[in-house]
N, C-alpha and C positions, 0 to 999 in steps of 0.2 A: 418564734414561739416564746411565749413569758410568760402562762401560768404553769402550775405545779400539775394542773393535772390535763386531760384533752379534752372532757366538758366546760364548755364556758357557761357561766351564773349572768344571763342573759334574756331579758324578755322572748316572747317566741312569738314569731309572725304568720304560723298555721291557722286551720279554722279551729274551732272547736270541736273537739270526738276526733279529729284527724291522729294516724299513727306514727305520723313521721315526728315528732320528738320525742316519742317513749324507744323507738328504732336510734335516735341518734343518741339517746342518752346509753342505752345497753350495748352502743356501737365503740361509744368513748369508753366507758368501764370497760371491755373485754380488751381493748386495746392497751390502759392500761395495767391490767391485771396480768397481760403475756409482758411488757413491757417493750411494746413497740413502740412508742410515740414520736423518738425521733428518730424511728429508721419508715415510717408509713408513708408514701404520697400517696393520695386518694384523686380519683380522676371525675369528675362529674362531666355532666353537660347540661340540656336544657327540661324545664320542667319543675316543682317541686321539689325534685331532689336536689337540685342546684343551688341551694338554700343551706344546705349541711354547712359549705364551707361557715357561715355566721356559727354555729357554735361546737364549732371542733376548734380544736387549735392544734391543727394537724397542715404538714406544707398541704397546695391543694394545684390542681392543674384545671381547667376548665375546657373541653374539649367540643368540638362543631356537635352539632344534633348528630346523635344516632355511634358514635367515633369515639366513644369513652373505651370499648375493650380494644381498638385499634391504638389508640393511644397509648393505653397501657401496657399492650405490649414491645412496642418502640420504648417506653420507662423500664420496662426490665430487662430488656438484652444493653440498656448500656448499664441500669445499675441494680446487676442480678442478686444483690445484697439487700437493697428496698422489699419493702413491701409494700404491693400495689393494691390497691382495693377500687375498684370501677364501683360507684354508687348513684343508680337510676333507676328514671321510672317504665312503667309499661309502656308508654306513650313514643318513651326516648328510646329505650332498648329493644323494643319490639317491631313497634310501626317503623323509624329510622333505623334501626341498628341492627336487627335481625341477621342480614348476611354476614357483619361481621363478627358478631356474640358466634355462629354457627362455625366459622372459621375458626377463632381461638378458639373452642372448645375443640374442637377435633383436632387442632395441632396441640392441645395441653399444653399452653401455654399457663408458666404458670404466677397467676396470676388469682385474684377472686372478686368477682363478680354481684353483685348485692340488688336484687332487683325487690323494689318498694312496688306492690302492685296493688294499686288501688281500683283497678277497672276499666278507668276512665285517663284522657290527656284533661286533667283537672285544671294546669296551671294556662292553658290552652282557651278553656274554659268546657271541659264537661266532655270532648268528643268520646266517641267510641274506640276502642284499640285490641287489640286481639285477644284479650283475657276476656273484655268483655262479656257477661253471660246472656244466653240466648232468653231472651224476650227483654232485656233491662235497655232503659230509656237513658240516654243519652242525647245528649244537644245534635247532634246525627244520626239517630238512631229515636226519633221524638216517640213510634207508637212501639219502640221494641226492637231490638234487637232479632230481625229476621235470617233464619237457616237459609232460605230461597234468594235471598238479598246479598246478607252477608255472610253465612258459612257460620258455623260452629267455633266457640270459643279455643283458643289454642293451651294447649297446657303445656308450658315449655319445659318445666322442670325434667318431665316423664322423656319429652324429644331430648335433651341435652345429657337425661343417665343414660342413654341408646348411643352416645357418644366416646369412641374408645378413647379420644385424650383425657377425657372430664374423672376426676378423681373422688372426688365427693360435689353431693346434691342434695339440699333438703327446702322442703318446704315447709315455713313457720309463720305461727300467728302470735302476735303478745294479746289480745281479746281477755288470759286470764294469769294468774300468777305461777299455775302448771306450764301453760304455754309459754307464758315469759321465761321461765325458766330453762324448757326446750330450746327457744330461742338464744339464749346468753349459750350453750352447748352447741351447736349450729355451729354460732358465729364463731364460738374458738376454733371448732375444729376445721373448720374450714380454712382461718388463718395456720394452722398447726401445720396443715397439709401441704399448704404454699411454701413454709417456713421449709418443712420436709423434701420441700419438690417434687412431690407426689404426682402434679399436673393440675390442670383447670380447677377451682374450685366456685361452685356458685349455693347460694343461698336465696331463694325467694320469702320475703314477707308480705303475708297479706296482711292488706292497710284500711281500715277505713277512711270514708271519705264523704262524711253527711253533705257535707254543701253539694257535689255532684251527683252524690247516692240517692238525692231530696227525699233527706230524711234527719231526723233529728240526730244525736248522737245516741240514744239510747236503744230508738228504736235501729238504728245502724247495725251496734255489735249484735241487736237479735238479729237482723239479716246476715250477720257475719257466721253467725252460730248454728242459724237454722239451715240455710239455703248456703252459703258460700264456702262454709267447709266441708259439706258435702259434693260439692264441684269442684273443689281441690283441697283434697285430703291431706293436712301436716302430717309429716314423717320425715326422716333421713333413708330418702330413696335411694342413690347410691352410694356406697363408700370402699373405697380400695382397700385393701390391707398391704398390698405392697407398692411398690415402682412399677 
């Protein structure tokens, strides 16, 4: 590592209206602000998220599809001084990794967990993934998103606070400078909790994502506003008060 601080002053290879570098840049501030930088590994794997490593300047481990909170926790029991932060998409942590995000969470393991949900497997190109909302058109999914077909969007937040190891839970949007700021409060405490050993900690952000959402960016965050926050509600759903 050899700048001063964990955001890198680096062009960005997102689309446009996309949320994942307004996520990575309020990901490297919190991290600098507790002053973890050089105690963080962060674990990624396949997707859009896998892209963070370019402007963190944080160690980084790159783990198979779906295997970032399995990873992660094989990183904490040899170096339970680290802090681990597993960072993916719906596509990765969802479709692929489901069993075992279900696992750590119910062993609190502790560890935290940062899932970027944008809807869709975008980096993939477009498919459908379990956040998915019912009638939305995806490259698998072309006339909608069917109940009869494919079943009801999953809202994992709400499954993983019903989880007796999981310590703290929230879900967050940056869409406006309240909600960014909700978000920057999330992310700390969610590290706080790991720091504390409290147990599991995870954080959902909802992401825009106009190239798959086929929509512009503007018209995007109204979809984000009108329709997608109303099918998952931000809040800080669970939070421990003790061990």
């Amino acid at each position: 590592m050899s700048s001063k601080t964990t955001f890198k002053d680096i062009d960005t290879v997102y689309c446009a209206g996309c949320s994942y570098g307004l996520i990575n840049k309020i990901l490297a501030e919190t991290i600098d602000k507790l002053d973890l930088r050089e105690k963080t590994i962060m674990v990624t794997s396949q997707g859009c998220s896998s892209f963070v490593h370019e402007y963190l300047d944080l160690d980084f481990i790159e783990a198979p599809s779906g295997l970032a909170t399995s990873v992660a926790t094989g990183l904490k029991k040899v170096y339970p001084e680290k802090i681990i932060i597993t960072y993916q998409g719906d596509g990765d942590l969802l479709c692929s990794g489901m069993s075992d995000l279900i696992h750590t969470s119910s062993r609190g393991e502790k560890i935290t967990t940062l899932l970027i949900n944008n809807l869709n497997m975008a980096n993939l190109g477009g498919y459908m993934t379990p956040t998915s909302l019912v009638g939305q058109i995806t490259k698998t999914t072309p006339y909608g998103r069917s109940v009869d077909k494919n079943g009801k969007q999953i809202k994992i937040s709400e499954i993983l606070a019903k989880m007796q190891g999981t310590a703290y839970v929230a879900r967050v949007s940056t869409d406006n400078n309240e909600r960014i700021n909700d978000a920057r409060k999330a992310l700390e405490d969610s590290l706080i909790f790991q720091i504390e050993g409290k147990g599991f900690s995870f954080v959902e952000f909802l992401s825009m994502c106009p190239t798959f959402w086929y929509k512009t960016p503007v018209e995007s965050k109204k979809w984000l506003q009108e329709t997608l926050l109303h099918q998952f509600p931000v809040s800080v759903i669970k939070r421990t008060v003790s061990k």
